[in-house]
C-alpha positions as CSV (number, residue, x, y, z in Angstrom):
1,X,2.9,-3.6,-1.7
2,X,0.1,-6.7,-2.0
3,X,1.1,-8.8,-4.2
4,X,-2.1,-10.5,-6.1
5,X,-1.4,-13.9,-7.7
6,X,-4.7,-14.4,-9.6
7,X,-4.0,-14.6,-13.0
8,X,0.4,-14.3,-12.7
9,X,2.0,-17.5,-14.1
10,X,4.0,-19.3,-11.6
11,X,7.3,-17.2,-12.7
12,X,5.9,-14.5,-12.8
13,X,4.1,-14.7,-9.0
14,X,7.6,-16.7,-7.3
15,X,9.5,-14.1,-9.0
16,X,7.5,-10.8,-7.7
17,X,8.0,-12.7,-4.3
18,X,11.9,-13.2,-4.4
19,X,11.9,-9.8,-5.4
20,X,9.7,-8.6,-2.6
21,X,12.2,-10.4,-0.3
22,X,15.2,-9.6,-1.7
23,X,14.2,-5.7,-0.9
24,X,13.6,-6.5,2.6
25,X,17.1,-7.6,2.9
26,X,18.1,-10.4,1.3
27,X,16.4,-13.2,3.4
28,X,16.0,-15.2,0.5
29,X,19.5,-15.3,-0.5
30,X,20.5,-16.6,3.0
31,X,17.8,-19.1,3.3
32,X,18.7,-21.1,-0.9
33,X,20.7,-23.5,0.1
34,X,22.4,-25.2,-3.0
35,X,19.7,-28.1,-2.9
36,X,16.8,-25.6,-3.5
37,X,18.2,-23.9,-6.1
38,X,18.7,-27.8,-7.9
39,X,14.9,-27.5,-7.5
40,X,14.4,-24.7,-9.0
41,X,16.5,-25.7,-12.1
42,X,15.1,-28.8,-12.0
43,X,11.4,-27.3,-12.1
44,X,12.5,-25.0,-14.8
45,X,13.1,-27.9,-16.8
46,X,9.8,-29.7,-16.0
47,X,11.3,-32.4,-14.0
48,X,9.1,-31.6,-11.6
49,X,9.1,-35.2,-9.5
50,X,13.1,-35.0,-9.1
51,X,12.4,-31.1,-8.1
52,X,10.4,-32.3,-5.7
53,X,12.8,-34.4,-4.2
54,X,15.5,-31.6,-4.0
55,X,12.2,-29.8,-2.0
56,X,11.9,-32.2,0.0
57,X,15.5,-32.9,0.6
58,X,15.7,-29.1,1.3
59,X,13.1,-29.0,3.9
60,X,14.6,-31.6,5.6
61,X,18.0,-29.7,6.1
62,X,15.9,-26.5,7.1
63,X,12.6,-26.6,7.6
64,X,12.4,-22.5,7.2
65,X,13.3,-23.0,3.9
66,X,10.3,-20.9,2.3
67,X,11.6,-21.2,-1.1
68,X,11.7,-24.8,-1.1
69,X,8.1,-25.2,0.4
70,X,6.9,-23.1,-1.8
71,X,8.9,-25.2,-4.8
72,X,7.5,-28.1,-3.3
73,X,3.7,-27.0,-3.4
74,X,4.3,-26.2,-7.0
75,X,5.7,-29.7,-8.1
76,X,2.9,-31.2,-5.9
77,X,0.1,-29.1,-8.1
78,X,1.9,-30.0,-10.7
79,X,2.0,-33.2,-10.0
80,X,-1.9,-33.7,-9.2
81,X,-1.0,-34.3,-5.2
82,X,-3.3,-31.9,-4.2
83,X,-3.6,-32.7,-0.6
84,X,0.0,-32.4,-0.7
85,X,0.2,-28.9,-2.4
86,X,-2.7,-27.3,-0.1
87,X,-0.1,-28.7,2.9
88,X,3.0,-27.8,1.4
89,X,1.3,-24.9,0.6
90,X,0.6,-23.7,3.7
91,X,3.8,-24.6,5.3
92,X,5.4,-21.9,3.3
93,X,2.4,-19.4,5.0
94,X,3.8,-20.6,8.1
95,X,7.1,-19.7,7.0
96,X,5.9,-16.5,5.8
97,X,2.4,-15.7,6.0
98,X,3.2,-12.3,4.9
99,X,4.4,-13.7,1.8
100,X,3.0,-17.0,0.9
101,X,-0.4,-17.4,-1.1
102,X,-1.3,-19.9,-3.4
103,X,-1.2,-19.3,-7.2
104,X,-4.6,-20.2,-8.1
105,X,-8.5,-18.6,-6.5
106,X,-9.1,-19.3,-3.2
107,X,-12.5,-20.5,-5.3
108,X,-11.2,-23.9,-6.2
């Protein structure tokens, strides 16, 4: 299955993803620590600079953490760090470039 995010929201595209993973045995589950899922709650929220934080604090206990580099890309968008999103961004392809793309046209 190719998942396409041109044109999901950002729920919609990180949540075919965790579902993606989650089929291929549960690799996501093992990887959230407590910290990333702060940042999730926290983005859900739209406290998307304190998210970023428990990212960044995330990536710092485990740098495989895909989750929060992808979290982390989406608070920098957010955010308007681009430079930082494009490279936290592609730390989660590194992570898992079968999984990772941005969620916006390679266009822009």
């Amino acid at each position: 299955m190719t998942i396409n995010p041109d044109g999901l929201d950002g729920f919609s595209f990180l949540g075919q993803v965790l579902s993606r993973m989650k089929a291929g045995g549960g690799q996501v589950e093992d990887r959230m620590t407590s910290t990333t899922q702060s940042g999730w709650a926290r983005y859900r929220s739209q406290a998307y600079q304190d998210a970023l934080t428990d990212f960044t604090r995330a990536l710092a206990e485990d740098p495989h953490d895909y989750s929060a580099a992808l979290g982390a890309g989406r608070c920098h968008r957010l955010l308007a760090h681009l430079d930082d999103a494009v490279a936290a961004f592609s730390r989660a392809h590194e992570i898992r470039p079968e999984e990772a793309r941005p969620p916006f046209p390679a266009t822009l």
